[in-house]
MMTF fields as JSON, N, C-alpha, C and O atoms, coordinates in Angstrom:
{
  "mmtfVersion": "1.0.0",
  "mmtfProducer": "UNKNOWN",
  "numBonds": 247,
  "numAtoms": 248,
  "numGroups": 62,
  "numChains": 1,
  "numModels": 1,
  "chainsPerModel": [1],
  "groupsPerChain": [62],
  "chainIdList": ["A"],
  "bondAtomList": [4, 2, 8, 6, 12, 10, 16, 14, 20, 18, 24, 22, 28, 26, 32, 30, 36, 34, 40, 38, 44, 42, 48, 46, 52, 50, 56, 54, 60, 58, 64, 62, 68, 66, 72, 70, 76, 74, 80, 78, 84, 82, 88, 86, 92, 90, 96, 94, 100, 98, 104, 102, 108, 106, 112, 110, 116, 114, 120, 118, 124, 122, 128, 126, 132, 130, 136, 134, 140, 138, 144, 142, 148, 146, 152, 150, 156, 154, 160, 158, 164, 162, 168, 166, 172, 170, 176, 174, 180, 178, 184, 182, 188, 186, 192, 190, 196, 194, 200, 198, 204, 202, 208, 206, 212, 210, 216, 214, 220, 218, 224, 222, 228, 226, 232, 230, 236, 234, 240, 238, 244, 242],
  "bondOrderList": [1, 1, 1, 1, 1, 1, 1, 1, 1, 1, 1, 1, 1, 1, 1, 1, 1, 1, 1, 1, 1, 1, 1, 1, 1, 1, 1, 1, 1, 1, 1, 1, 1, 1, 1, 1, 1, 1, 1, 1, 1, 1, 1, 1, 1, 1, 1, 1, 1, 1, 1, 1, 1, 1, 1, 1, 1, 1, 1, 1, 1],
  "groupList": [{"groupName": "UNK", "atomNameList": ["N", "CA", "C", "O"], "elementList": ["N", "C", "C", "O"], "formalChargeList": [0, 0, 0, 0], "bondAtomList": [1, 0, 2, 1, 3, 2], "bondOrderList": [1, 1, 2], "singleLetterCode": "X", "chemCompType": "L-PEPTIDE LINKING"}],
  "groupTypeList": [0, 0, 0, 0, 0, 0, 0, 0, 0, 0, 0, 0, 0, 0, 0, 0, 0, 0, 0, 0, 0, 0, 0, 0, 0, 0, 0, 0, 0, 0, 0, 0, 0, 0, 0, 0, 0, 0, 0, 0, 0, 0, 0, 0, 0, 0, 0, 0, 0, 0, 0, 0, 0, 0, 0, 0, 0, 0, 0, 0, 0, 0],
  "groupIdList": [1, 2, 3, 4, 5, 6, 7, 8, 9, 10, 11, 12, 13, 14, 15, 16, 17, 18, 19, 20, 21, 22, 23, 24, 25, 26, 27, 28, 29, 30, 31, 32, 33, 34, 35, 36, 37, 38, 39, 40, 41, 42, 43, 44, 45, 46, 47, 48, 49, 50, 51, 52, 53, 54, 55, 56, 57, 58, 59, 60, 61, 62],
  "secStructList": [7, 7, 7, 7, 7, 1, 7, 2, 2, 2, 2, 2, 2, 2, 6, 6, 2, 2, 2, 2, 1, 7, 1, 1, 7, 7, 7, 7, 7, 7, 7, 7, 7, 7, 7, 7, 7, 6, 6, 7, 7, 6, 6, 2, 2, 2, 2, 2, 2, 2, 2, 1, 7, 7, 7, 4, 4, 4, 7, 7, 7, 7],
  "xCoordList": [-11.288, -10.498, -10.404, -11.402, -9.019, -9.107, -8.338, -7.443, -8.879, -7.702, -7.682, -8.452, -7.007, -6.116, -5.804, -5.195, -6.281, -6.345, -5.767, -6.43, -4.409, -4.066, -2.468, -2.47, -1.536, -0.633, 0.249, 0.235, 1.061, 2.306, 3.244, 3.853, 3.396, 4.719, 4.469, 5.223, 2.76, 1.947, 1.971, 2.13, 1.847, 1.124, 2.621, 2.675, 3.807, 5.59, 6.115, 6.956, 5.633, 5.943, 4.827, 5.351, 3.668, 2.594, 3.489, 4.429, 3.707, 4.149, 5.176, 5.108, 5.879, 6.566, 5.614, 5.767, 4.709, 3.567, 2.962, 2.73, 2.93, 1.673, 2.555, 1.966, 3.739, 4.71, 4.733, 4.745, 4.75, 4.823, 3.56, 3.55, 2.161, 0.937, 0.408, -0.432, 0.763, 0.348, 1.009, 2.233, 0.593, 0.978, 0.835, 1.421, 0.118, -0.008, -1.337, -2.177, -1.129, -2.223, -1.293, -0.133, -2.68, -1.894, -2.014, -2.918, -0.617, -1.005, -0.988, -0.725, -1.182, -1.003, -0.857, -1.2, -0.295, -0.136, -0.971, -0.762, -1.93, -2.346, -2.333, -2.533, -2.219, -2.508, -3.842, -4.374, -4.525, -6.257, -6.508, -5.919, -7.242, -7.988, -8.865, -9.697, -9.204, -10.214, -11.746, -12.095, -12.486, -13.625, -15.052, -15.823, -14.936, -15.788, -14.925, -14.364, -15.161, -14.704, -15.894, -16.39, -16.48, -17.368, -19.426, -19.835, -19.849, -20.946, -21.86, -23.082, -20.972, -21.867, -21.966, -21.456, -23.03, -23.852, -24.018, -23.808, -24.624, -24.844, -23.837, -22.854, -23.773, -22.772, -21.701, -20.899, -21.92, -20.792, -20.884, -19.961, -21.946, -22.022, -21.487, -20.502, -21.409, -21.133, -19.1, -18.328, -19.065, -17.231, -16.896, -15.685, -17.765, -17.119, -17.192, -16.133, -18.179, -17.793, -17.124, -17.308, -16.495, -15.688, -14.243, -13.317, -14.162, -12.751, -12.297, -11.192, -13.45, -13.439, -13.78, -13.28, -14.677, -15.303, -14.746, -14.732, -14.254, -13.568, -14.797, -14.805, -15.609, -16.333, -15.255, -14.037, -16.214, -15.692, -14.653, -13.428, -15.437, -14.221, -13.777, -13.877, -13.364, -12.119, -11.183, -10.327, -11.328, -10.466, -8.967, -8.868, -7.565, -6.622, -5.975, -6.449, -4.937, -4.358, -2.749, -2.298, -1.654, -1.004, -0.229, 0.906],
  "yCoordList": [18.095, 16.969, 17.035, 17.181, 16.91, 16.694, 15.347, 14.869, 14.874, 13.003, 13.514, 14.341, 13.121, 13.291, 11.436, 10.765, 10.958, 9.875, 10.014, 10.237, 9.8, 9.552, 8.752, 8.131, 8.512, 7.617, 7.972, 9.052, 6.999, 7.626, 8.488, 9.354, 8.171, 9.416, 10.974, 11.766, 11.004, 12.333, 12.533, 13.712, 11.632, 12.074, 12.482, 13.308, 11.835, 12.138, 13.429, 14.158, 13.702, 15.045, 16.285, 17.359, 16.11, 17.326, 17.151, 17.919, 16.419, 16.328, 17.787, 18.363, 18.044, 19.147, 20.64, 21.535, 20.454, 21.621, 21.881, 22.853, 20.626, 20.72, 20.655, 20.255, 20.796, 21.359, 22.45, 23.027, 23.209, 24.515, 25.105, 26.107, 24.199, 25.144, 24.462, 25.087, 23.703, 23.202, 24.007, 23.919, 24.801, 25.02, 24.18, 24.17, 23.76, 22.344, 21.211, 21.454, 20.166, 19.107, 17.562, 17.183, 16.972, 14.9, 15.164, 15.793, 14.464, 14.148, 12.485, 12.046, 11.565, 9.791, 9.855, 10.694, 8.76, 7.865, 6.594, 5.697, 6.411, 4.934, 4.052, 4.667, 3.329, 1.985, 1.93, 1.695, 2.106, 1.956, 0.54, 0.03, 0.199, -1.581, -0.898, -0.403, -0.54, -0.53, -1.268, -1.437, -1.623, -2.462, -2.166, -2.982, -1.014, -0.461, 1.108, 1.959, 0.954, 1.406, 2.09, 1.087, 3.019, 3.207, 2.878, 1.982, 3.212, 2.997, 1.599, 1.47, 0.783, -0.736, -0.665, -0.261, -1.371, -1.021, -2.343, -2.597, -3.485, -4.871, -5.287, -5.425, -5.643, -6.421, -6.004, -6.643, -4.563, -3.912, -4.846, -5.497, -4.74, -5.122, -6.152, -6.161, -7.37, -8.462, -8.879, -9.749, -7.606, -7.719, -7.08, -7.043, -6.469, -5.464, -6.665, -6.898, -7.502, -8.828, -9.833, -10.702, -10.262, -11.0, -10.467, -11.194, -9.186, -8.637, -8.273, -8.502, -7.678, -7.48, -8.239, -7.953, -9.27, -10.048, -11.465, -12.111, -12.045, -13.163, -14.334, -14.495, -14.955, -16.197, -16.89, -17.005, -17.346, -18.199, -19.2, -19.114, -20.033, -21.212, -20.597, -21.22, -19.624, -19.262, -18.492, -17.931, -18.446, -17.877, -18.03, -19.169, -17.398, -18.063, -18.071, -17.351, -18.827, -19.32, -18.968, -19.357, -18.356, -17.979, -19.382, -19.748],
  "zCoordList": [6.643, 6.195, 4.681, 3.975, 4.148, 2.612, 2.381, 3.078, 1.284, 0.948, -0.291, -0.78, -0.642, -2.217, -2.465, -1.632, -3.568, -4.002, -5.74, -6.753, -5.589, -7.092, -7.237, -6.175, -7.708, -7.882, -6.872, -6.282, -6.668, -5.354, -5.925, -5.297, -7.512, -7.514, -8.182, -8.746, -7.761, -7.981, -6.827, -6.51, -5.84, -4.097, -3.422, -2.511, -3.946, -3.514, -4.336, -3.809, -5.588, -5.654, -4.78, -4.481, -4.499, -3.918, -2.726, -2.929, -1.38, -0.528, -0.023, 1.064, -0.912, -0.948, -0.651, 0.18, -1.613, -1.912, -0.019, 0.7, 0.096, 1.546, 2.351, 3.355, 2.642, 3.646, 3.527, 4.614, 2.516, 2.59, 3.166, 3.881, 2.695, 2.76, 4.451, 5.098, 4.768, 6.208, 7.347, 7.251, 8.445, 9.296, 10.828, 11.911, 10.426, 11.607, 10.911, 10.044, 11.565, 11.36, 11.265, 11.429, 10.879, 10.318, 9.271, 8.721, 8.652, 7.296, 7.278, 8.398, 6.382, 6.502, 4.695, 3.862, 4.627, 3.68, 3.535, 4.351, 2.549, 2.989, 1.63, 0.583, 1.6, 0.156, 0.2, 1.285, -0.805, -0.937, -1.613, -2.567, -1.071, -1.618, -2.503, -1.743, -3.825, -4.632, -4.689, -5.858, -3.944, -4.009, -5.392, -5.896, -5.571, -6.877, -7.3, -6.612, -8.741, -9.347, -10.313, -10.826, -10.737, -11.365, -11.355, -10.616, -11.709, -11.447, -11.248, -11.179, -11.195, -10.825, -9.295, -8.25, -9.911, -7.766, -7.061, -5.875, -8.455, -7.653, -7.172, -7.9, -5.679, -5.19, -4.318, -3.637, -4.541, -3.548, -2.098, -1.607, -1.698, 0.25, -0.098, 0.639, -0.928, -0.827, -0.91, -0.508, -1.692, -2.009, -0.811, -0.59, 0.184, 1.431, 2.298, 2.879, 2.541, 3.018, 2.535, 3.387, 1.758, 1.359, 1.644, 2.003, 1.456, 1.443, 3.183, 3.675, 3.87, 5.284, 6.485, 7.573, 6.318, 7.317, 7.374, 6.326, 8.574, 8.466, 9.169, 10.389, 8.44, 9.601, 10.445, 10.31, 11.446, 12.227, 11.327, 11.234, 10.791, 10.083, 8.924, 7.868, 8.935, 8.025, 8.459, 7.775, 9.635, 10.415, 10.151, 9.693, 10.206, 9.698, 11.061, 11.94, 11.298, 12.768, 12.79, 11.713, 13.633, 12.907, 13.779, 13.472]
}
């Protein structure tokens, strides 16, 4: 598996490159949520729950 993580109109020009060099496989596109950025450590688990985990009463209703 390789991911390539850098701007979309770096990842829309390579696109070309890895058609040529792929002979079969997935490729995806995804939007990345940033949660840490650099070496701060306190708090990560806590922004992975806030950003991912829904409690019961906050549930949203559509």
């Amino acid at each position: 598996m390789v991911e390539i993580v850098d701007s979309e109109a770096k990842i829309d020009g390579f696109l070309p490159v890895l058609d040529e060099l792929m002979e079969s496989g997935l490729v995806t596109l995804e939007k990345a949520k940033v949660l840490q950025y650099g070496r701060q450590r306190a708090g990560l688990l806590q922004r992975i729950r806030d950003q991912f985990v829904q409690h019961p009463h906050e549930r949203k209703t559509c």
